[in-house]
N, C-alpha and C positions, 0 to 999 in steps of 0.2 A: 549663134542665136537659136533658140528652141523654136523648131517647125510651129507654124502657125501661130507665133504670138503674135497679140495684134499691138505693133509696136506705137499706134496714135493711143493706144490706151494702158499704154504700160504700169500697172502700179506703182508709184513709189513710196513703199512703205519700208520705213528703215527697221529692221529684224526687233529691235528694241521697242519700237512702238507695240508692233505685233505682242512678243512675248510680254510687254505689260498690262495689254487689253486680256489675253488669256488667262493672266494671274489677277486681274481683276474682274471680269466680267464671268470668264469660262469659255469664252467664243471669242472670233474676230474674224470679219469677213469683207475679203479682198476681190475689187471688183473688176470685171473687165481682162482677166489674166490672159482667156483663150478666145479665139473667134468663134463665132455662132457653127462656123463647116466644121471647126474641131470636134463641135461637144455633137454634133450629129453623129460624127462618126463614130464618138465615142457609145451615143446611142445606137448605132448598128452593132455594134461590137459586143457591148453588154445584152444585147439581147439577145444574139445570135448565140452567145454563151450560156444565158440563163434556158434557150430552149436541149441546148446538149447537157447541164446540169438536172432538169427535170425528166432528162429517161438517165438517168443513171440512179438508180436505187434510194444511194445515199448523197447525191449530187447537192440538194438544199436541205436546210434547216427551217422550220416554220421558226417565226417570230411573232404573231399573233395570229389573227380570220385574215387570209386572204393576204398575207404579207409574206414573204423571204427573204431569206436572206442565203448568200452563195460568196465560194470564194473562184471567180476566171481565172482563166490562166493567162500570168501578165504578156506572155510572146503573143496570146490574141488578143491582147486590147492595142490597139496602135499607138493609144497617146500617153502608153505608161509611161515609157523612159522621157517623156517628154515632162509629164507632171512630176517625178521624183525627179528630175534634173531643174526643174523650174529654179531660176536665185532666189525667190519669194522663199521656198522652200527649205532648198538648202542653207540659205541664210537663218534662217528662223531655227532650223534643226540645231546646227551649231550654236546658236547663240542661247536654244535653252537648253540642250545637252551634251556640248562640247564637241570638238571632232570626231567624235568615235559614236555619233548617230548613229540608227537602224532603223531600217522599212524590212516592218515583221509581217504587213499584211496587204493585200491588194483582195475587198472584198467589194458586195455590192446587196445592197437592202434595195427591194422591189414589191411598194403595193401595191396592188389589184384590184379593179372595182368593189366596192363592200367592202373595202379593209376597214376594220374598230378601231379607235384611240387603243393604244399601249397604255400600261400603267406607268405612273414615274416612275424610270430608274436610272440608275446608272449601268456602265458597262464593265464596270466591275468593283470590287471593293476600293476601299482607300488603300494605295502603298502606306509603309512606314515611312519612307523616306517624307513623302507629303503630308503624312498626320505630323510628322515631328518636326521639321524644316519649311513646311508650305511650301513647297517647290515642285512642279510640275515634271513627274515621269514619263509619259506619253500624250503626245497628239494625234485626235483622230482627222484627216481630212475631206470634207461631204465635197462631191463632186458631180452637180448637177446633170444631168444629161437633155434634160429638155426643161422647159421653163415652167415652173411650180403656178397653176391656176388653184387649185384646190388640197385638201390632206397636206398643210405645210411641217413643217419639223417644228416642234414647239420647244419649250426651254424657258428654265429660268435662271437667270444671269445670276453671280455669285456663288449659289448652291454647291460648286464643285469643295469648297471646304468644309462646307456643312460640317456637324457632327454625326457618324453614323452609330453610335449608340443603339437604338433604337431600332434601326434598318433591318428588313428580313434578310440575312444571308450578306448583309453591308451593302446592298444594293439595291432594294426598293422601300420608300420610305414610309409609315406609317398611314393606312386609310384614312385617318383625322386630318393629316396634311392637305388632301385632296384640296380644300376650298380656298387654302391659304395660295397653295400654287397656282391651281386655274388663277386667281385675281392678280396672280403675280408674273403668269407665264408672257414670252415673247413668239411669236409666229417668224418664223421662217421661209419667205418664198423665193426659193433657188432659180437662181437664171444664167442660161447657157452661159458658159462664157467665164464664169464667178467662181470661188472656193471660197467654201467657209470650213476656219479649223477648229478644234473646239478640245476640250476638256471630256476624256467619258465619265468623268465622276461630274460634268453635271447633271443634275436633274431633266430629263430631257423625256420625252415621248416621239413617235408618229402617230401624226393624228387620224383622222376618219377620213375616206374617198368615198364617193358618192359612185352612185352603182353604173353610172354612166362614162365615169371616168375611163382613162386611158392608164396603160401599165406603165409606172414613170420609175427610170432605174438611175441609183445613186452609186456611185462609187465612190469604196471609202478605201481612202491609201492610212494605214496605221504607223506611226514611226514613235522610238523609242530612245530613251537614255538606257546604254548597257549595261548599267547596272539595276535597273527595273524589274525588281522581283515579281513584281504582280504579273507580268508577263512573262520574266521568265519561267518561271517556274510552273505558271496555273494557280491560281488563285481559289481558295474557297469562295465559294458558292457561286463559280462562273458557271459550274454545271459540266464543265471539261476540265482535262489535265494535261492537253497537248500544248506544246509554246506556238503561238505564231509564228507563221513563215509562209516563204512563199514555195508553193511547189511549180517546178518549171524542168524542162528538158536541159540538158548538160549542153547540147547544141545550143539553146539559148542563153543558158549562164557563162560559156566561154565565148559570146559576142558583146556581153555587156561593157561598156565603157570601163575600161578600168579602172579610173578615178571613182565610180559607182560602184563599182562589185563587192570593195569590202565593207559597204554600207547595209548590203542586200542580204537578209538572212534566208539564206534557200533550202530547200529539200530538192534533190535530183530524184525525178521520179519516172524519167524517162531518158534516154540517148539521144532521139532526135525530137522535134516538134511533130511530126508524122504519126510518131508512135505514144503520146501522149495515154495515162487511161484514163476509162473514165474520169466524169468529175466525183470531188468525196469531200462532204463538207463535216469540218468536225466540230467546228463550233458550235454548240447546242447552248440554249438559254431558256433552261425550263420555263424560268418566272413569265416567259412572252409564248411559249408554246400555245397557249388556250388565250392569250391574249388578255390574260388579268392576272393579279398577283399569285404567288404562291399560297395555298393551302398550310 
C-alpha cells in the first residue's frame, strides 16, 4: 500500500475513464488521493528546496512577476516515489502510453505575492503524433501542496487540439483570442490531498496573487510515451534544447524500486545524496519570463 493513502477515500477511477476526460476535456481531476499530513509535508519539502534553488545562481527559472518555476531533487521530496508509484498513476500511464511509460520530470511552479496572470499558453507545441492521430504524448501532473484560496490555475477545456496555425512559436495563441478564452476559461482550486492531470497543449495560464498572499508551491511530475518527440528531442520554441529528466544521485537511483527504475529517465549527477550540486534549472520559457507574450 503507498504510505499515507487515505484508504476511506481511495479514488476509483478506472484508467479508461481517466484517459477519456483528458482526450476530451484536457484535464481530469482526482480527488482525495493523499491525506492532508502528506501534502504538508510535501509542503516542507518543496520549500525547503525552492530556498537551496534560489542561492544557486541558475537554480530557478522566472516564469512571469513574481512566479517560478524549479526542478528538486526527487531523493528530497518524500512523497515522490509514493506519487509515481500511485495505481491512479500508473494505471493511467500504461493505458495512454503502453508499458514502456516515462517520468521525465519532477518540477515545481511557485507564485508569490504580486504574481500577474500569465498569458495563454501552452507548454509546448503540438507533437505530430497528436496533430495526426489526436492522441495524447504526455501528461503533466499538478500537485497541490496546500489548498488553493486565491491565483487559481485557469484553463480552458478542449483547446489542447486546437489548431496552432496561428500560435507564436506553437504555443501562445493570438492576442484577439484573449476575450473568447477569458469567457470560456475554468478556474482551478487545488486542495491537499488532490491531483489534477492535464494535457500541456492546453490553453492554460496562472493567474494573479494578491500581495498579501502566501508562497503556494505546485509540484508537477511530467510522464511520457517513449516515443514523444516533442520531449524528446526539444521542441522549437520551448526556448531550450535539453530532454527532460530527472537529476538524482547514483545512491538514490540504485535504491529505486526496480519495477520503477526503467520508467525513470535519470541523469546521475552525483554519487551520493550528500554530495548533490547545486540546483540548475534549464528549462527557460521565454514567452512567461516578463510575464506576457513574446515580442
Amino acid at each position: 500500500m503507498v504510505p499515507d493513502l487515505d484508504t476511506e477515500r481511495v479514488p476509483r477511477l478506472e484508467p479508461l475513464e481517466l484517459s477519456d476526460a483528458l482526450h476530451r476535456d484536457g484535464i481530469a481531476v482526482v480527488r482525495g488521493v493523499f491525506t492532508r499530513d502528506w501534502a504538508s509535508r510535501l509542503d516542507d519539502d518543496l520549500s525547503a528546496e525552492l530556498g537551496a534553488a534560489l542561492r544557486s545562481p541558475d537554480g530557478v527559472a522566472p516564469r512571469g512577476w513574481n512566479r517560478f518555476y524549479f526542478e528538486p531533487y526527487a531523493e528530497r521530496v518524500r512523497g515522490f516515489l509514493d506519487l509515481v508509484q500511485h495505481p491512479v498513476l500508473t494505471a493511467l500511464s500504461a493505458e495512454l502510453f503502453g508499458p514502456r511509460w516515462q517520468v521525465v520530470e519532477l518540477g515545481c511552479d511557485i507564485p508569490l505575492p504580486g504574481a500577474l496572470d500569465q498569458p495563454w499558453h501552452r507548454d509546448f507545441p503540438m507533437p505530430e503524433h497528436t496533430r495526426r492521430h489526436r492522441r495524447l504524448t504526455s501528461i503533466a501532473v499538478n500537485v497541490p501542496a496546500m489548498d488553493v484560496v486565491d491565483a487559481p490555475f485557469q484553463a480552458v477545456l478542449g483547446t489542447h487540439l486546437d489548431d496552432d496555425a496561428d500560435f507564436d512559436g506553437g504555443m501562445f495563441p493570438p492576442a484577439a483570442r484573449g476575450g473568447e478564452l477569458e469567457a470560456r476559461m475554468q478556474s482551478f482550486y487545488g486542495r491537499m490531498g488532490n491531483l489534477s492531470i492535464r494535457s500541456g497543449l492546453m490553453l492554460h495560464r496562472g493567474s494573479a496573487m494578491g500581495l498579501h498572499s502566501r508562497m503556494r508551491p505546485v509540484a508537477i511530475v511530467g510522464i511520457v510515451s517513449p516515443d514523444d518527440g516533442a520531449v524528446a528531442d526539444g521542441a522549437p520554441g520551448r526556448g531550450e534544447r535539453v530532454p527532460p529528466r530527472l537529476r538524482m544521485s547514483r545512491e538514490y537511483h540504485d535504491r529505486l524500486p526496480a519495477a520503477l527504475r526503467g520508467h525513470v529517465v535519470a541523469e546521475i549527477v552525483a554519487e551520493t545524496t550528500a554530495t548533490l550540486p547545486p540546483h540548475r534549472t534549464e528549462h527557460t520559457f521565454e514567452g512567461l519570463r516578463m510575464g506576457g507574450p513574446r515580442s
